[in-house]
Structure formats: structure tokens, C-alpha cells
Steps between C-alpha positions, in 0.01 A plus 500: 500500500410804732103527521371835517381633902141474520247757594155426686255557290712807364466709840821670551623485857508856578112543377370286768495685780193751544487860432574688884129562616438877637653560827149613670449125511740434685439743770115353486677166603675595696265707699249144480735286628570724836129522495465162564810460765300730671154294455684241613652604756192687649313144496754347707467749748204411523516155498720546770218661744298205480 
């Protein structure tokens, strides 16, 4: 007897991954996350003089 393929909770696969957010986001992250390179990179500079 061949049992019929089951579905979580009747999600299809393809409807699980998010709608693509607005690409003005990820410029904004981008633009953070060299932000904070820089921070860090500035306070080990000055850690450095100490």
C-alpha cells in the first residue's frame, strides 16, 4: 500500500521562503556594517596608543 507524501501543516515548499525585502535595505546594511569596521577599527588604533 503506497501512503500518500505528507505536507507540514499544508505549507507548500516553495511558499516558505520570504517575500525579497526592498533593496534600500540592503544598502542601509550594508553601509552599517562598514560603519562599524570602521568603529572598530578606529578603537584599536587607539587602543594601540596606550
Amino acid at each position: 500500500m503506497a501512503s500518500a507524501p505528507q505536507q507540514s501543516c499544508g505549507i507548500r515548499a516553495g511558499s516558505r521562503r520570504p517575500k525579497r525585502e526592498s533593496p534600500v535595505l540592503d544598502v542601509i546594511y550594508l553601509v552599517a556594517t562598514l560603519a562599524l569596521f570602521a568603529l572598530v577599527a578606529l578603537i584599536a588604533k587607539g587602543v594601540e596608543r596606550l
